[in-house]
C-alpha positions in Angstrom: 1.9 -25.2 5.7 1.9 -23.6 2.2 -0.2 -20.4 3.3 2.4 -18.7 5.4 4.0 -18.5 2.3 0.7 -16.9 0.4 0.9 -14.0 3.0 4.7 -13.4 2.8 3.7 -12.8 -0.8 0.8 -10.7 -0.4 2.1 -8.7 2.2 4.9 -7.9 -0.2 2.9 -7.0 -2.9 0.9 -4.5 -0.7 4.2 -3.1 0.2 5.2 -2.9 -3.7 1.8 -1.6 -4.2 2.3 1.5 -1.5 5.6 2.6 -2.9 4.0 2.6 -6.7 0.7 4.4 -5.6 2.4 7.0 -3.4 5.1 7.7 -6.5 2.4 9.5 -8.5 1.3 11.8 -5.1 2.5 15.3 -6.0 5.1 16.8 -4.4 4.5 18.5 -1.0 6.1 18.6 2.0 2.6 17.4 4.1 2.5 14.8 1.5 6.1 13.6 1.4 6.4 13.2 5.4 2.8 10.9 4.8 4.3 8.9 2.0 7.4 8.3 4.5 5.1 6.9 7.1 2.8 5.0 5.4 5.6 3.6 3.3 7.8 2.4 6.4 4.5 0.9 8.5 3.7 -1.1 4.8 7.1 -2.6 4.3 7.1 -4.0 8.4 3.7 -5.3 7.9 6.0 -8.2 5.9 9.3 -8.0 7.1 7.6 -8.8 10.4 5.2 -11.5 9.1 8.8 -13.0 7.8 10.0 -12.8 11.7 7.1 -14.2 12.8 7.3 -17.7 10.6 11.5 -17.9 12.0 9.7 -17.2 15.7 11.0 -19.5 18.2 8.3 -20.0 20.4 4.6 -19.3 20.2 5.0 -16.2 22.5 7.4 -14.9 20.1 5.0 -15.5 17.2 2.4 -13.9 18.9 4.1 -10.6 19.2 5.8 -11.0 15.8 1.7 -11.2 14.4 0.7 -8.3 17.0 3.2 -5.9 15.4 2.1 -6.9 11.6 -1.3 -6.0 12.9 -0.3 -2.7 14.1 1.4 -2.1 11.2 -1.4 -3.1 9.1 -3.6 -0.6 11.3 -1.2 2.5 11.1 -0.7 1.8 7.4 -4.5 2.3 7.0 -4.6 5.5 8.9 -1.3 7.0 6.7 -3.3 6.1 3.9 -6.6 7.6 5.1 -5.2 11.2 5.9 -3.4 11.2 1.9 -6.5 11.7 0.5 -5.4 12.3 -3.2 -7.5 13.8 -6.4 -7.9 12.1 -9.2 -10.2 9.2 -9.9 -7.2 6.8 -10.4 -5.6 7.6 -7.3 -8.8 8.1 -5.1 -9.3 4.4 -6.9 -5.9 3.3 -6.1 -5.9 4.5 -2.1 -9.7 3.0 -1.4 -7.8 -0.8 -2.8 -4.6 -0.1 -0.4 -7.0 1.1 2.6 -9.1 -2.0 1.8 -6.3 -4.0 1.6 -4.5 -2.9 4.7 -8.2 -3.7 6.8 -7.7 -7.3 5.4 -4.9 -7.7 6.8 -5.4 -6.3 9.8 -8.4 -8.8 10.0 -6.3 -11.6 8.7 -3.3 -11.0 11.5 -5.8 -10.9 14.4 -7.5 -14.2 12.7 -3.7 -15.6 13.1 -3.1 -14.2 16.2 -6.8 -15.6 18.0 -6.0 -18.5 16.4 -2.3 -18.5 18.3 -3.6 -17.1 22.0 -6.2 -20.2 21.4 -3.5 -22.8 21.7 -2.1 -21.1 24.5 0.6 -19.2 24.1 
């Protein structure tokens, strides 16, 4: 199953990506406790996908996907309320908001896909 290994990938990337984007925010405190957020809730989007393909059972999995898709959705809100200036960030955010809905979208695919061969 090759793809499991095309989202541990991606999911890492989007983390990378988070952490580059929200290292050229200015410095504020609002700012800096948003950047803590949406940094921790991007970098457990993968660290749980990881858990999830070590699960031991499909319950397991299921809840392993659940939290990615959480994570995935609070990472979108963190994102949403930074709100920087400057065409390259504004740019920048809209990609990591988009992304984050894609794989919120992806994880419930998973996780429909799961609950169908009953968990």
């Amino acid at each position: 199953m090759e793809k499991k290994y095309d989202l541990e990938q991606r999911t890492e990337a989007f983390a990378a990506a988070v952490i580059e984007a929200s290292r050229r925010l200015p410095k504020d405190p609002a700012i800096n406790e948003l950047v803590r957020q949406v940094v921790r809730a991007a970098g457990s989007i993968g660290a749980n996908y990881i858990e999830a393909n070590e699960s031991l059972s499909k319950k397991d999995l299921a809840v392993r996907i659940k939290i990615c898709r959480k994570e995935a959705k609070e990472c979108r809100y963190w994102l949403s309320l930074i709100k920087p200036t400057g065409e390259n960030l504004e740019t920048q955010f809209s990609a990591l908001i988009q992304e984050s809905t894609e794989l919120m979208n992806i994880f419930g695919a998973i996780l429909r896909k799961v609950s169908d061969s009953d968990v």
